[in-house]
N, CA, C and O atoms as a GROMACS GRO file, in nm:
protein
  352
    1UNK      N    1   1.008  14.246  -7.964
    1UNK     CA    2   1.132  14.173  -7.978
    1UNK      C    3   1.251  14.266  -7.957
    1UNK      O    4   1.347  14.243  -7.884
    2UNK      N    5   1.234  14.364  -8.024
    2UNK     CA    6   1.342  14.425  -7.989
    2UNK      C    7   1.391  14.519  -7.891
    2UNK      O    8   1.504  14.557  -7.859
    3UNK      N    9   1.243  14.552  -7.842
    3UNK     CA   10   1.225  14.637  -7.711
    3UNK      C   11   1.291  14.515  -7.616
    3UNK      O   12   1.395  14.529  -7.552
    4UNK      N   13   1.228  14.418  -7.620
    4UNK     CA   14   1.287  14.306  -7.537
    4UNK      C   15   1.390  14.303  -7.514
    4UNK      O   16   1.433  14.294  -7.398
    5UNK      N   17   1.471  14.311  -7.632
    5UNK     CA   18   1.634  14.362  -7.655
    5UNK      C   19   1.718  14.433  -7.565
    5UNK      O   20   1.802  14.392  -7.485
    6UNK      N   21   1.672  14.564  -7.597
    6UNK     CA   22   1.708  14.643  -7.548
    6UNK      C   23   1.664  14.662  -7.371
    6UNK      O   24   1.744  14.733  -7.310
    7UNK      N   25   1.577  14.621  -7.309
    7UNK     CA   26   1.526  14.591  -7.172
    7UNK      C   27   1.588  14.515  -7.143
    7UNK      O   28   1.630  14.542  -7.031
    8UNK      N   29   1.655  14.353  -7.205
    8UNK     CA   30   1.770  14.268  -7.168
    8UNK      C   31   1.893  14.318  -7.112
    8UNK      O   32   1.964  14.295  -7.014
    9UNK      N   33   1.893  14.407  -7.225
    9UNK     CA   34   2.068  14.509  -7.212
    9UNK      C   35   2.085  14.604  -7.149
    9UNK      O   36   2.192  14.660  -7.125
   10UNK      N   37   1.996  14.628  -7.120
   10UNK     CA   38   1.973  14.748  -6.964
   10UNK      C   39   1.999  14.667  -6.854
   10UNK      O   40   2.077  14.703  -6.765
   11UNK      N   41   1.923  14.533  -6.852
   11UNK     CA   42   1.950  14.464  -6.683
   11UNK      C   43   2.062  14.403  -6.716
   11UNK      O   44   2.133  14.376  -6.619
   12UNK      N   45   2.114  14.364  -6.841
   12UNK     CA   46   2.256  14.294  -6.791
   12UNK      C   47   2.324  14.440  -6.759
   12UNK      O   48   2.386  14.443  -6.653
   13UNK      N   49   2.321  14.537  -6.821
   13UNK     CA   50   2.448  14.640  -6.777
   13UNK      C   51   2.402  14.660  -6.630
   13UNK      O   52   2.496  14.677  -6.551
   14UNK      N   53   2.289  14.663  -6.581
   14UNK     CA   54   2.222  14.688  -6.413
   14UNK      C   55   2.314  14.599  -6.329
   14UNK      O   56   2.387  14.645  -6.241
   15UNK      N   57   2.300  14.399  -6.377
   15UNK     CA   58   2.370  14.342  -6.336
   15UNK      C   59   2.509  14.364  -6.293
   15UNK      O   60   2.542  14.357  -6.174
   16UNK      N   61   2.607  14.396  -6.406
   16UNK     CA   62   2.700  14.397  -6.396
   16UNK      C   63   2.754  14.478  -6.321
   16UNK      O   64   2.835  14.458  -6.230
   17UNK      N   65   2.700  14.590  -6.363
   17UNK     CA   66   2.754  14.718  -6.291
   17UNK      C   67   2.748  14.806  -6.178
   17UNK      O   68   2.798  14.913  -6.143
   18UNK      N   69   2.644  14.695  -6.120
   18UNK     CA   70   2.508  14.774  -5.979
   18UNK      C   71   2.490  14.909  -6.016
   18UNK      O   72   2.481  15.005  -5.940
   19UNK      N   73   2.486  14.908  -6.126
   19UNK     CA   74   2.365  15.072  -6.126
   19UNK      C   75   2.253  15.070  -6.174
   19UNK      O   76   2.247  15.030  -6.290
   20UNK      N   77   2.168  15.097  -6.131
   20UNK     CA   78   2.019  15.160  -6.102
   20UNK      C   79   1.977  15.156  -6.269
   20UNK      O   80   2.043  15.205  -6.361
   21UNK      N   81   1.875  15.099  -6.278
   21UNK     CA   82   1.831  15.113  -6.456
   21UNK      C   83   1.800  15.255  -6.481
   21UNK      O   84   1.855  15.288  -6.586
   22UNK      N   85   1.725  15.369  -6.419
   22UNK     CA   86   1.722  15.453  -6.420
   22UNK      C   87   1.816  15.543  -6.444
   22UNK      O   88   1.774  15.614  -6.534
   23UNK      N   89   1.945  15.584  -6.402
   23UNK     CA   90   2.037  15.579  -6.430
   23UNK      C   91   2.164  15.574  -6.574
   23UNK      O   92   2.250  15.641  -6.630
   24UNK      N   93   2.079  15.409  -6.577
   24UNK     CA   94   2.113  15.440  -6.715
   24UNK      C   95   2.105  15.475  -6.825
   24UNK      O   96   2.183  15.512  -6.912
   25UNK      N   97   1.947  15.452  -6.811
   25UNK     CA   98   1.848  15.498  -6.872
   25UNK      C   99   1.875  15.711  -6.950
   25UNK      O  100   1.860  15.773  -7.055
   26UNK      N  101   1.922  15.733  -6.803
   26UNK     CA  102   2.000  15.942  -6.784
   26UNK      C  103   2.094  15.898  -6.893
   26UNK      O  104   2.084  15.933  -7.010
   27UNK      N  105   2.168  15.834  -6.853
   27UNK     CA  106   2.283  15.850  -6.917
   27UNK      C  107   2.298  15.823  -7.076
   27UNK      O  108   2.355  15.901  -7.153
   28UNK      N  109   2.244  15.717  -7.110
   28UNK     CA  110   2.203  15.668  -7.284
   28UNK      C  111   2.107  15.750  -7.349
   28UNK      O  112   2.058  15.716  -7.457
   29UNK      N  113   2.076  15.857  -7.290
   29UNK     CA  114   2.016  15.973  -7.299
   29UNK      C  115   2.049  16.090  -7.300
   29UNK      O  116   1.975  16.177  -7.346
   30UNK      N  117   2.188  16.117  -7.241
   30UNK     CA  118   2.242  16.221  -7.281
   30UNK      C  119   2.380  16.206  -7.380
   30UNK      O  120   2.462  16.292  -7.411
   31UNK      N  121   2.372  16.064  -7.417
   31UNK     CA  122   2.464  15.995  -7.523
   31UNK      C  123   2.458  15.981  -7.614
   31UNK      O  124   2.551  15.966  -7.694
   32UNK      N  125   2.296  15.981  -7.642
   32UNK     CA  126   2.244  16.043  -7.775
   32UNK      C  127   2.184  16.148  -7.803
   32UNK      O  128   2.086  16.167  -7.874
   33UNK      N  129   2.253  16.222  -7.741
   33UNK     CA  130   2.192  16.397  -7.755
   33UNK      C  131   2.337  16.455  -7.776
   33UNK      O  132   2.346  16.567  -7.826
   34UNK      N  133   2.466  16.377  -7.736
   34UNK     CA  134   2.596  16.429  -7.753
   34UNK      C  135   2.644  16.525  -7.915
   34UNK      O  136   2.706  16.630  -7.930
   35UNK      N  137   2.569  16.407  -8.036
   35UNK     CA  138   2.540  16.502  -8.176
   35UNK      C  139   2.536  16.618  -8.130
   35UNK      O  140   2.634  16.686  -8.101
   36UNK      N  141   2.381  16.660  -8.116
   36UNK     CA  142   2.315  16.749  -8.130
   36UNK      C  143   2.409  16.879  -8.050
   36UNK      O  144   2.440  16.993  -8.085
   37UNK      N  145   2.432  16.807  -7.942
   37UNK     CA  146   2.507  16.937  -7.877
   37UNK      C  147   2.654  16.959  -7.937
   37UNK      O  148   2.729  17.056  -7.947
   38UNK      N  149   2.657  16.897  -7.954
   38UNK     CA  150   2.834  16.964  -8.037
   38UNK      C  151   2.781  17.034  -8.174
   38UNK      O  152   2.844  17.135  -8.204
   39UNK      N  153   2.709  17.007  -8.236
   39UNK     CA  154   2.645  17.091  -8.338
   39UNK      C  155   2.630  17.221  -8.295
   39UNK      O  156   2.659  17.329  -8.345
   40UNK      N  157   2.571  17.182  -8.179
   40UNK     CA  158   2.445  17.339  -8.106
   40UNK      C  159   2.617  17.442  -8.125
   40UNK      O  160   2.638  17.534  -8.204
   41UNK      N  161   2.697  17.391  -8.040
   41UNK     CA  162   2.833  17.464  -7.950
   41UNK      C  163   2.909  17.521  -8.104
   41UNK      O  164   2.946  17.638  -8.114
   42UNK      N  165   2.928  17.412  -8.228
   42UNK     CA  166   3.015  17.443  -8.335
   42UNK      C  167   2.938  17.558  -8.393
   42UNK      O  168   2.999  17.661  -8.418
   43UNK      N  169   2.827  17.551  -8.413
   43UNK     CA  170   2.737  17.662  -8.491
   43UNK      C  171   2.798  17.780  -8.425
   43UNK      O  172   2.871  17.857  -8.487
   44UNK      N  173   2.758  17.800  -8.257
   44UNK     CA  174   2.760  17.901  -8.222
   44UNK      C  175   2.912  17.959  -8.226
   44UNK      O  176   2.929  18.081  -8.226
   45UNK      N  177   3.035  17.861  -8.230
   45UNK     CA  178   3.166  17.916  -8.233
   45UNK      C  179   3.164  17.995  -8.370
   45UNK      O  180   3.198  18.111  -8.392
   46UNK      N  181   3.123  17.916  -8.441
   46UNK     CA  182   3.162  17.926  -8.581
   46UNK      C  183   3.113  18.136  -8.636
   46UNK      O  184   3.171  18.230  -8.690
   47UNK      N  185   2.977  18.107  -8.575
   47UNK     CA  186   2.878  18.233  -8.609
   47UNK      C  187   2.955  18.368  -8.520
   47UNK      O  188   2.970  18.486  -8.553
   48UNK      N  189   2.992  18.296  -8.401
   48UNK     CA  190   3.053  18.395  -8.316
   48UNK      C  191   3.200  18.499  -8.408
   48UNK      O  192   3.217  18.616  -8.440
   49UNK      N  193   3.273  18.376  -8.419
   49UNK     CA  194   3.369  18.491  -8.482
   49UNK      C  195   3.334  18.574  -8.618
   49UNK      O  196   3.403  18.673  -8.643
   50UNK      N  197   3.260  18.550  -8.680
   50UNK     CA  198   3.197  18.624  -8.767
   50UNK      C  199   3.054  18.717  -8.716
   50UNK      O  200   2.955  18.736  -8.787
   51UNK      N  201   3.076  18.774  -8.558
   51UNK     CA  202   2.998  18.854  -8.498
   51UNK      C  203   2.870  18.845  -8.543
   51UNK      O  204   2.807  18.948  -8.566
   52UNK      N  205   2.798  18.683  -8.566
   52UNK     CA  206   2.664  18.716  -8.582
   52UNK      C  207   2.592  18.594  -8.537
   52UNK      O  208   2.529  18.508  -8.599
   53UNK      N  209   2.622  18.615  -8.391
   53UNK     CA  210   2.518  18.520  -8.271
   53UNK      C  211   2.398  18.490  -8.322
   53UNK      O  212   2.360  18.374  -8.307
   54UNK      N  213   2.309  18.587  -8.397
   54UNK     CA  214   2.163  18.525  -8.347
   54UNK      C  215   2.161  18.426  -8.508
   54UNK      O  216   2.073  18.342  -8.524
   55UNK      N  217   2.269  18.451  -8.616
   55UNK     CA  218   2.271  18.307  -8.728
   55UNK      C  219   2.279  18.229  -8.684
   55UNK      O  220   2.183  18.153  -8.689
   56UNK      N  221   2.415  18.184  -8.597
   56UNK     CA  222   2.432  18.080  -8.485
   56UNK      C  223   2.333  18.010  -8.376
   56UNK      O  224   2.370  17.922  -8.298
   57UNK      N  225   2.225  18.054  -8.382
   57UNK     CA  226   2.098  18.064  -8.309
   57UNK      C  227   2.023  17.986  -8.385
   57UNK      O  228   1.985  17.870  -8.370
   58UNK      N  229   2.002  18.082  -8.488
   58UNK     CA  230   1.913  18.009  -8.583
   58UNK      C  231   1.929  17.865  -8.674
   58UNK      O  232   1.840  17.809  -8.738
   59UNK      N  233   2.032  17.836  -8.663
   59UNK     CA  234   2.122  17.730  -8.759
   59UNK      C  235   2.110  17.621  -8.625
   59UNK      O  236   2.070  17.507  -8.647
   60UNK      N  237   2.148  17.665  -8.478
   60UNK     CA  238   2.128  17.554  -8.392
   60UNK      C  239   2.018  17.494  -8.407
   60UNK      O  240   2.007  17.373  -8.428
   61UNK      N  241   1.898  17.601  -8.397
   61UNK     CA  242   1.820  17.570  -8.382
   61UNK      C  243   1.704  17.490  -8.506
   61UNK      O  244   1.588  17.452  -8.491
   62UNK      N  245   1.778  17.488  -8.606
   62UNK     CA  246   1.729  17.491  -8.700
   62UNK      C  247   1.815  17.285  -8.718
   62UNK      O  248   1.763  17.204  -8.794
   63UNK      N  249   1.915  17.256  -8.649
   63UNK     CA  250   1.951  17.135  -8.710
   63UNK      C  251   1.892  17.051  -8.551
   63UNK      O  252   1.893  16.930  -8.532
   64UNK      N  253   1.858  17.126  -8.483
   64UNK     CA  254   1.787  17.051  -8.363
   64UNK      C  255   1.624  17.001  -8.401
   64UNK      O  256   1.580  16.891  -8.369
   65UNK      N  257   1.555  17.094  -8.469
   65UNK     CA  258   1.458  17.058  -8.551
   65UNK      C  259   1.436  16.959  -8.622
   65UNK      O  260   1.352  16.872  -8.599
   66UNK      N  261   1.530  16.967  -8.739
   66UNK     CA  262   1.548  16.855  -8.811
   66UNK      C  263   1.604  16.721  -8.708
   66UNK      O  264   1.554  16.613  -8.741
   67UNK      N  265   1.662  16.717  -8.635
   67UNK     CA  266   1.685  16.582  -8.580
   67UNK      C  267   1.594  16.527  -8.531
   67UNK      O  268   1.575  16.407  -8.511
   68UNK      N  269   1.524  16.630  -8.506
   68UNK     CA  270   1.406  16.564  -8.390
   68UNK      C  271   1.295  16.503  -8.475
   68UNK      O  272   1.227  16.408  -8.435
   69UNK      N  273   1.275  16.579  -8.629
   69UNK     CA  274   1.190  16.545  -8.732
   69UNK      C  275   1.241  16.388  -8.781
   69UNK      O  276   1.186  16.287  -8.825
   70UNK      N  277   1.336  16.419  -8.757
   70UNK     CA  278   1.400  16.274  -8.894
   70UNK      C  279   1.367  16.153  -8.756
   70UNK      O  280   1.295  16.059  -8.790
   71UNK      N  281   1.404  16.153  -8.641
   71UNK     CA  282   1.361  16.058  -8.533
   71UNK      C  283   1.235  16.028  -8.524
   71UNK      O  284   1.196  15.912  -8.536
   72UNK      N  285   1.140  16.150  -8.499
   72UNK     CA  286   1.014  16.158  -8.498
   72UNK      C  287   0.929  16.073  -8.645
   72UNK      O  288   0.828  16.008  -8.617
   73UNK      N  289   0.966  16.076  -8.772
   73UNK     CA  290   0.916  16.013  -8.899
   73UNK      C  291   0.992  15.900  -8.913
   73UNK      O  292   0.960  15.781  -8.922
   74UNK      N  293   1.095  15.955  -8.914
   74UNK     CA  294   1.149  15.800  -8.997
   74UNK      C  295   1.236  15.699  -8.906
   74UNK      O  296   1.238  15.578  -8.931
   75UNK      N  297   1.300  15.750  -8.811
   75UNK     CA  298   1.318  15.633  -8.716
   75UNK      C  299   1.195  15.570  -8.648
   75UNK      O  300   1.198  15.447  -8.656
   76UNK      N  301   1.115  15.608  -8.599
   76UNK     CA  302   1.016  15.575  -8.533
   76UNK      C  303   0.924  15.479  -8.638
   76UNK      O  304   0.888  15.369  -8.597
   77UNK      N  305   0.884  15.528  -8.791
   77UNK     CA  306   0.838  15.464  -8.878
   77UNK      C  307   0.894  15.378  -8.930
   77UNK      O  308   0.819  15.309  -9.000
   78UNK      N  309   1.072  15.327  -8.930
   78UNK     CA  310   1.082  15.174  -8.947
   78UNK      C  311   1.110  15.113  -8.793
   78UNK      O  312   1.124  14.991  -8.799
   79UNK      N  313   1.120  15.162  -8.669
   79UNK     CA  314   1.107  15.099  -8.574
   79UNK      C  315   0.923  15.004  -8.567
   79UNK      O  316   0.902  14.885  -8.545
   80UNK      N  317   0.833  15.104  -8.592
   80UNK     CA  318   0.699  15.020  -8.605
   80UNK      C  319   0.681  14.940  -8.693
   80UNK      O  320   0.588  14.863  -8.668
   81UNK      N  321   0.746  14.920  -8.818
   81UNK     CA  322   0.774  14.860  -8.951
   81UNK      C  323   0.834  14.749  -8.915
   81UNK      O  324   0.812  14.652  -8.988
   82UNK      N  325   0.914  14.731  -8.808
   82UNK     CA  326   1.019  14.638  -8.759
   82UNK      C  327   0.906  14.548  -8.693
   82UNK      O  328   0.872  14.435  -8.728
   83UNK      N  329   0.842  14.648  -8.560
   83UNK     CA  330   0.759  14.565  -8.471
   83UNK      C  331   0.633  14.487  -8.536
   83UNK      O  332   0.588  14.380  -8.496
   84UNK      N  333   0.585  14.566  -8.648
   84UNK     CA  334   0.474  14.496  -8.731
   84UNK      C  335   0.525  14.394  -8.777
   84UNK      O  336   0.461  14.296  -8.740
   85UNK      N  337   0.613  14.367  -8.842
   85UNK     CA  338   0.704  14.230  -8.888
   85UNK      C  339   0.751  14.119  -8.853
   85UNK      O  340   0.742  14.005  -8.897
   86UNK      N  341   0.849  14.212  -8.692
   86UNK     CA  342   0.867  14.081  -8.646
   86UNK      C  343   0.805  14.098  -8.477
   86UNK      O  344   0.870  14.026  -8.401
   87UNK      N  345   0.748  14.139  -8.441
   87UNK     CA  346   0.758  14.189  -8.293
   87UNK      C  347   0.638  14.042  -8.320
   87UNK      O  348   0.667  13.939  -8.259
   88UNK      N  349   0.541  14.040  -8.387
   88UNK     CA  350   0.439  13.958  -8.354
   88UNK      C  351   0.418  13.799  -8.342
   88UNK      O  352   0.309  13.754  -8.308
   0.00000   0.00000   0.00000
């Protein structure tokens, strides 16, 4: 159902816009990675003027982890929670 959803709203934006689902597909993809990277960039400003790059490293890398964890468990586990419910 809700994949359905979201596959609807891809071809109407395809419709509307003549662009390529693929495409958009890139793009709503690097739209939700926009977080992560301004995190990645603030860490490293932040660590930089206090001359210690590889904290800034580690702290990027360390909240890129966690995002990917919290998507990976718990978005994904009430997205299947959703589809068990109502998808059927």
């Amino acid at each position: 159902m809700l994949g359905n959803l979201l596959g609807n709203t891809l071809e109407s934006l395809n419709n509307i816009f003549n662009i390529p689902e693929w495409i958009i597909g890139i793009i709503l993809g690097f739209v939700t990675s926009i977080p992560e990277l301004i995190t990645f960039i603030e860490a490293q400003k932040h660590h930089s003027k206090n001359s210690n790059e590889v904290q800034g490293v580690i702290e990027a890398t360390s909240n890129l982890f966690a995002s990917n964890m919290l998507n990976l468990f718990v978005i994904e586990s009430i997205g299947i929670v959703m589809f068990i419910t109502f998808g059927t």
